[in-house]
C-alpha positions as CSV (number, residue, x, y, z in Angstrom):
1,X,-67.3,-23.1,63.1
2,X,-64.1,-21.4,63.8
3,X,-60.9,-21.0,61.5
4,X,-59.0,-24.2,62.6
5,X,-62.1,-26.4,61.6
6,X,-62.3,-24.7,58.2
7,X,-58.9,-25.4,57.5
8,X,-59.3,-29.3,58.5
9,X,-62.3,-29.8,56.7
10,X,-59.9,-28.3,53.7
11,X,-57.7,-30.6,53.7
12,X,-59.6,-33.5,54.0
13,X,-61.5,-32.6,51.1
14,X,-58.6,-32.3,49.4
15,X,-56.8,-35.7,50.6
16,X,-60.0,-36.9,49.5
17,X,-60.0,-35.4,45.9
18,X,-56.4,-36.9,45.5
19,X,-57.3,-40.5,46.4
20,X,-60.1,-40.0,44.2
21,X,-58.0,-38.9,40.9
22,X,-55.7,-42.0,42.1
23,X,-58.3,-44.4,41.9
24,X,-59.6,-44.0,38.6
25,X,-56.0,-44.5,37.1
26,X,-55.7,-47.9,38.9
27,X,-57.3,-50.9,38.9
28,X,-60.1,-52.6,40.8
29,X,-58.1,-54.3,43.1
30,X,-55.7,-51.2,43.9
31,X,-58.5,-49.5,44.3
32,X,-60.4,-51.5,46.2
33,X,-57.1,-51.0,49.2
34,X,-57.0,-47.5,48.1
35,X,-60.7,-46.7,49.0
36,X,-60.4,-48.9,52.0
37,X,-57.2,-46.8,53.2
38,X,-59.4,-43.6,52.2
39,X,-62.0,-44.9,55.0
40,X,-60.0,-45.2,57.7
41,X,-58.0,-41.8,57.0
42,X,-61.5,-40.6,56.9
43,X,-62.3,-41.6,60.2
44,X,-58.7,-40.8,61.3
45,X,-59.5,-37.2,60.5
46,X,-62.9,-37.4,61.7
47,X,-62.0,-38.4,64.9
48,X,-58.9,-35.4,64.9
49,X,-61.3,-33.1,63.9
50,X,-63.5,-34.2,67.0
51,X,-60.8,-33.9,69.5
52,X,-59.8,-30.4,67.9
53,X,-63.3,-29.0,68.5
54,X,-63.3,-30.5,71.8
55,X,-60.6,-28.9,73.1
56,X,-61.4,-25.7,71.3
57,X,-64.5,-25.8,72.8
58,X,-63.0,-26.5,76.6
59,X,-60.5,-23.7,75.7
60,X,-63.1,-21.7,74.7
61,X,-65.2,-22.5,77.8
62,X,-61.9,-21.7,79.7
63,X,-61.5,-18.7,77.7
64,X,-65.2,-17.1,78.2
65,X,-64.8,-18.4,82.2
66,X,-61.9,-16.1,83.0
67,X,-63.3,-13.4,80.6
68,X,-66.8,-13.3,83.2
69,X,-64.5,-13.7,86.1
70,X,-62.5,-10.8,84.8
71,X,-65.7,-8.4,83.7
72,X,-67.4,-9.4,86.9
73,X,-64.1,-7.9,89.0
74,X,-63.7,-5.2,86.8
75,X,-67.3,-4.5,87.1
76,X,-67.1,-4.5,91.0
77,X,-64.4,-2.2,91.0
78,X,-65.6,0.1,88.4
79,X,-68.8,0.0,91.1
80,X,-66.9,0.7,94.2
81,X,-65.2,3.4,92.2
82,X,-68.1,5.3,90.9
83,X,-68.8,4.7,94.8
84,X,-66.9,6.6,96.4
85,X,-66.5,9.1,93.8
86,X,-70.0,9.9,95.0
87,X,-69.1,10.2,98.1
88,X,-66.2,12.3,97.6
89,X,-68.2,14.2,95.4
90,X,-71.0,14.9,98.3
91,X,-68.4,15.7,100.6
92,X,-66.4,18.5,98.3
93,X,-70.6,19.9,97.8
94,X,-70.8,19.9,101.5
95,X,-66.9,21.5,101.8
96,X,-68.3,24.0,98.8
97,X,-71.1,25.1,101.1
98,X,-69.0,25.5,104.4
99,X,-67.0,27.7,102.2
100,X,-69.0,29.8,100.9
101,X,-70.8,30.1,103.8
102,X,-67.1,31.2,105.3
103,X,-66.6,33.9,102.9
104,X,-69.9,35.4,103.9
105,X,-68.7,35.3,107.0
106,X,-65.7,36.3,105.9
107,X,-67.6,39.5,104.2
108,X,-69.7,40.5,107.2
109,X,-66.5,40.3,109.1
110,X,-64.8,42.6,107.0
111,X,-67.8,45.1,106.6
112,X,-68.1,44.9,110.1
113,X,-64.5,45.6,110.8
114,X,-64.6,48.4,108.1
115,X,-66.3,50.8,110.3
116,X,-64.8,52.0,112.8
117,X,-67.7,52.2,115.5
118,X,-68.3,48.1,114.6
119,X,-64.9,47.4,115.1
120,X,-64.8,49.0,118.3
121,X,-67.5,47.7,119.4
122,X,-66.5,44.2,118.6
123,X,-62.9,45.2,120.7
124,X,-65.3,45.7,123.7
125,X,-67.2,42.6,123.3
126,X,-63.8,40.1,123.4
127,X,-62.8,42.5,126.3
128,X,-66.1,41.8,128.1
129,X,-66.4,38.3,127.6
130,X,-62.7,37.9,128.8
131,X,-63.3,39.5,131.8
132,X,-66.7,38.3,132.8
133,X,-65.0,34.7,132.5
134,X,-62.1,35.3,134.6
135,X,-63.4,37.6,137.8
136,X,-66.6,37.8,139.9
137,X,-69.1,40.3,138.7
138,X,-68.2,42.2,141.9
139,X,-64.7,42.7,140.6
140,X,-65.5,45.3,138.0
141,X,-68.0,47.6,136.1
142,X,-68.5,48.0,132.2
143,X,-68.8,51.4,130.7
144,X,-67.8,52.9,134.4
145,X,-67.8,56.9,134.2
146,X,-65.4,58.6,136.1
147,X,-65.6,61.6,137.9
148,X,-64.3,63.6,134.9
149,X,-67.3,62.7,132.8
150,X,-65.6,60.2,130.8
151,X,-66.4,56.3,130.1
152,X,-64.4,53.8,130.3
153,X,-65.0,50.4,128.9
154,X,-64.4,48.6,132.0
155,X,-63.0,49.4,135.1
156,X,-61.6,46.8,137.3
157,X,-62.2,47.2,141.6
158,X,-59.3,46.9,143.3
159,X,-58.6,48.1,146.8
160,X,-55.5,50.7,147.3
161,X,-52.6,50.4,146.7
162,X,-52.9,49.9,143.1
163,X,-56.5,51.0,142.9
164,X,-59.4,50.6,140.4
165,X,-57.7,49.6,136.7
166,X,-59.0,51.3,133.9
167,X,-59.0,49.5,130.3
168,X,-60.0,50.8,126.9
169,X,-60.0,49.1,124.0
170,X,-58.3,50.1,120.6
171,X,-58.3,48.4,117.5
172,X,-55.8,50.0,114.8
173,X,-56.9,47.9,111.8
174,X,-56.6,50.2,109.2
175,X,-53.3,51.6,109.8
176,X,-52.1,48.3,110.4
177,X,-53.9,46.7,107.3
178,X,-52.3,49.3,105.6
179,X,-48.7,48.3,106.7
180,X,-49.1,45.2,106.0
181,X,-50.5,46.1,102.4
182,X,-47.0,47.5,101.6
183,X,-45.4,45.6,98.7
184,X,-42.3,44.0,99.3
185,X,-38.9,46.4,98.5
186,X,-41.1,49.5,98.6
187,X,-39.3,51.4,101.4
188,X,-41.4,54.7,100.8
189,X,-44.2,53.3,100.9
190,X,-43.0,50.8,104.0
191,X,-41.7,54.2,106.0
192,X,-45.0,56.2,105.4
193,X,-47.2,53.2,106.8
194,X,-44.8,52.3,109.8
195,X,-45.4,56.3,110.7
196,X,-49.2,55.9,110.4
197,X,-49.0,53.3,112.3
198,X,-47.0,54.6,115.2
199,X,-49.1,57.8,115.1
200,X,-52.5,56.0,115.6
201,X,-50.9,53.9,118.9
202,X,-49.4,56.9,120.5
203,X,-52.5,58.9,119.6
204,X,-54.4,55.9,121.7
205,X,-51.9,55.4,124.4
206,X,-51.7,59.4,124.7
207,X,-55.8,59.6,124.8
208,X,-55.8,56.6,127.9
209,X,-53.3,58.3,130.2
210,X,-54.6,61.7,129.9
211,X,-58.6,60.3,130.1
212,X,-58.9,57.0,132.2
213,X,-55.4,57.9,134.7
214,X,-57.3,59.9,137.5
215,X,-55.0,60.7,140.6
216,X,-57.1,59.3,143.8
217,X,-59.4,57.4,141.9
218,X,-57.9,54.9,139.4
219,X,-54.7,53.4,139.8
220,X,-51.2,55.1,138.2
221,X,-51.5,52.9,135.6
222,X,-54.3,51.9,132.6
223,X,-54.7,48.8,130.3
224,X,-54.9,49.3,126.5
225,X,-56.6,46.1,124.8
226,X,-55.7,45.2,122.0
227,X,-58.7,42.3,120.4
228,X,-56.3,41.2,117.9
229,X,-52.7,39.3,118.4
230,X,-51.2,40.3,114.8
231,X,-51.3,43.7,116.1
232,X,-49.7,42.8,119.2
233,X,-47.4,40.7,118.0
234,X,-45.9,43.3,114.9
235,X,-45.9,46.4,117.8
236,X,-43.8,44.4,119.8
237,X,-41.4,42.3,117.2
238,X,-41.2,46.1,115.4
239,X,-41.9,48.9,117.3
240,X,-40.2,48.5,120.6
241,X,-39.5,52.1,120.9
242,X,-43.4,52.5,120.9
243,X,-44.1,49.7,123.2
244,X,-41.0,51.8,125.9
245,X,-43.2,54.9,125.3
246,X,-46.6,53.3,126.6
247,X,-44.4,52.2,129.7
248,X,-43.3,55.6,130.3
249,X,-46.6,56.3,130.1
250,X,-47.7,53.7,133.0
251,X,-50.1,52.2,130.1
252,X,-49.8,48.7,129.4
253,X,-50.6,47.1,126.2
254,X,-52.8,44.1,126.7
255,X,-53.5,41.5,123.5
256,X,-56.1,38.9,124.8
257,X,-53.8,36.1,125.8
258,X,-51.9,38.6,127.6
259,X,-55.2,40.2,129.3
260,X,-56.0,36.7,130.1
261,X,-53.2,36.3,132.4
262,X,-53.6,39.9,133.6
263,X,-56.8,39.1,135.0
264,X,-56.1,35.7,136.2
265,X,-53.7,37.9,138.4
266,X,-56.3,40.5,139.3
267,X,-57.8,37.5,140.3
268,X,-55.4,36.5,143.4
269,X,-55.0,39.5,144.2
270,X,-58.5,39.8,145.1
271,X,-58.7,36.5,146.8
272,X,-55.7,37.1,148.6
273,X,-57.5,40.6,149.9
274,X,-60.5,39.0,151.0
275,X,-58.2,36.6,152.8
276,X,-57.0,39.6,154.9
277,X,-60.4,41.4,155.4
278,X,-61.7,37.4,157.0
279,X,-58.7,37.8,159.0
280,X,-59.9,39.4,162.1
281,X,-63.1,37.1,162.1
282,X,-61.0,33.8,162.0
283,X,-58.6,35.5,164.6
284,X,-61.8,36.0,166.8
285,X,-63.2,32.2,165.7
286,X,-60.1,30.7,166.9
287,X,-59.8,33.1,170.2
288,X,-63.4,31.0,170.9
289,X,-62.3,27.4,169.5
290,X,-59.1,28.0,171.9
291,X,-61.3,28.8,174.9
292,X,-63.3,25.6,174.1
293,X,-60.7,23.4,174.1
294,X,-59.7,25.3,177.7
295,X,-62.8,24.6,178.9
296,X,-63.0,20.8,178.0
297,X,-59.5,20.6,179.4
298,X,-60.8,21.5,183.1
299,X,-63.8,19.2,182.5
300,X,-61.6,16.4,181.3
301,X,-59.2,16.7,184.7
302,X,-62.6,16.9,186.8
303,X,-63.3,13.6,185.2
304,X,-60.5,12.3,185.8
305,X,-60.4,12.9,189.7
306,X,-63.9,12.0,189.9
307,X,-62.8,8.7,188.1
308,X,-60.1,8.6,190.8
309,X,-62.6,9.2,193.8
310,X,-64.6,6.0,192.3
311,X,-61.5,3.9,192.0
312,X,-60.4,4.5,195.6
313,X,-64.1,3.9,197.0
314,X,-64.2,0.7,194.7
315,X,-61.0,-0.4,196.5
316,X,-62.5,-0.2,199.4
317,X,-65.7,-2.0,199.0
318,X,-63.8,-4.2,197.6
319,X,-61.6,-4.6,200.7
320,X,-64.7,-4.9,203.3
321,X,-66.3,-7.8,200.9
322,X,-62.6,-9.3,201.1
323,X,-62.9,-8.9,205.2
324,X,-66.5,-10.1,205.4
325,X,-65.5,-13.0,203.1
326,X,-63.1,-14.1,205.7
327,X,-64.7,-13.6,208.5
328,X,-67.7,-15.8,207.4
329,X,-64.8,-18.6,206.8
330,X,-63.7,-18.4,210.3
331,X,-67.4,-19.0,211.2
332,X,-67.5,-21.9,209.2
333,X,-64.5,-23.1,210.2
334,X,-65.0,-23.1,214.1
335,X,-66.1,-26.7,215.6
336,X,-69.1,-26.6,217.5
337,X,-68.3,-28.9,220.5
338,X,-69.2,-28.7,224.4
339,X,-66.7,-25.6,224.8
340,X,-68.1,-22.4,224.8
341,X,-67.9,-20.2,221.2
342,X,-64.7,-17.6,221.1
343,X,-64.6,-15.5,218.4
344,X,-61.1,-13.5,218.0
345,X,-61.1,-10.0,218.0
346,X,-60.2,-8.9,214.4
């Protein structure tokens, strides 16, 4: 029973009370019509006290409807929620793993590129698999020697002029890590760095011309790879001075875009030189195709006049079946009488 009812039931009791104290101060008669007006309020309030519970209960039947509807959505959401916070959850596990399995990577990397055999090594594996993608294995020769003595990471065949290209790689990570190290506003430190830096390039560019530039056997020039385009790029955006020297000294400085489109035009100029070597066979092929097309000319013009013999000697068979035709007519046409047969002369 709620509130509300209490309260009703209350104040009935008490209306009731009231009429009760009235009626024993009156008479029989006024309190006969006073009991009889205490029925019906009775039932009056009975009946009001019935339609209050119904509605309360419909309201509260309303109430507990849109409080199920309201837990049931809430529910459904608070489901779809915990959901996908699953999945999101299995998906940063799964991003966790790629990453630390990218810092190990990340580590080996850097162990590998700390040693300086490693990280030459790994400058000659880019090197080779650039070059073994773009020319035939014809084209060139990894770890060539020379006829000083000296190896060369790859040497690519060319025919003279310019001659077989020689191309070392180099890899200046630690003088480079070490410029890039330098704190901002530190000039010292920014000076000293930028003069390792230049030292360990024109030590390298100095080593290819005098080692892998052989007069008669290599071409005047060598390429100097560089597996890494941060290197290339801070050598040329802040060294230009250094990037003139290795001109000057006919070696060009190759980063592995750049060597891409090096050897893509290594790679014409070889087509274009086994164009010319084919040239004297297709010379000679066409000298033959041209003296077959002579000799079906002259067989062509022999059919023709043999074509022209039949034509003539068609015309005239067809010119004796035309005379024979009409001389059959005249016979046909001659009447047979007493007088003796004439034939015309033709």
């Amino acid at each position: 029973m709620d509130a509300l009812t209490i309260v009703l039931l209350a104040a009935i009791a008490l209306l009731i009370l009231v009429l009760v104290l009235a009626l024993t101060r009156r008479g029989s008669g006024e309190a006969e019509v006073m009991r009889q007006q205490l029925a019906l309020a009775l039932s009056q309030q009975a009946e009001t006290v019935q339609r209050v519970e119904k509605s309360l209960r419909e309201q509260e039947q309303a109430l507990s409807k849109v409080v199920e509807e309201r837990l049931d959505r809430t529910e459904k959401a608070t489901g779809q929620i915990v959901t996908d916070l699953r999945e999101r959850l299995v998906r940063i596990d799964e991003a966790q793993k790629k990453i630390g399995e990218l810092s190990t990577q990340v580590v080996s990397l850097q162990e590998v590129l700390s040693n300086k055999q490693a990280r030459g090594a790994f400058g000659e594996v880019q090197l080779n698999d650039l070059v073994q993608n773009a020319l035939p294995p014809s084209a060139y020769e990894f770890q060539a020697t020379l006829s000083s003595g000296v190896r060369v990471d790859c040497l690519l065949h060319l025919p003279n002029p310019p001659g077989s290209i020689a191309i070392d790689a180099k890899f200046p990570l630690e003088s480079y890590s070490a410029l890039r190290a330098v704190a901002p506003g530190d000039a010292a430190a920014l000076a000293l760095a930028q003069r390792a830096f230049q030292q360990a390039i024109r030590k390298h560019i100095g080593d290819i011309r005098s080692k892998y530039i052989v007069a008669g056997e290599t071409a005047e020039s060598a390429l100097m790879f560089l597996p890494s385009e941060a290197v290339y790029a801070e050598l040329h955006a802040n060294f230009t001075g250094l990037v003139e020297e290795s001109y000057k000294a006919r070696v060009w400085i190759v980063s592995p875009t750049t060597m891409m489109a090096t050897l893509n035009t290594v790679r014409a100029v070889l087509k274009d030189v086994r164009m010319r070597e084919q040239a004297g066979e297709i010379q000679k092929t066409v000298g033959l195709l041209l003296d077959d097309v002579k000799r079906l000319d002259e067989r062509v013009e022999k059919l023709k006049a043999h074509f022209a013999m039949t034509e003539k000697d068609l015309k005239d068979v067809d010119t004796s079946a035309d005379r024979i035709t009409k001389r059959g007519q005249r016979i046909l046409d001659v009447d047979l009488g007493d007088e003796p047969l004439t034939l015309s002369k033709p």
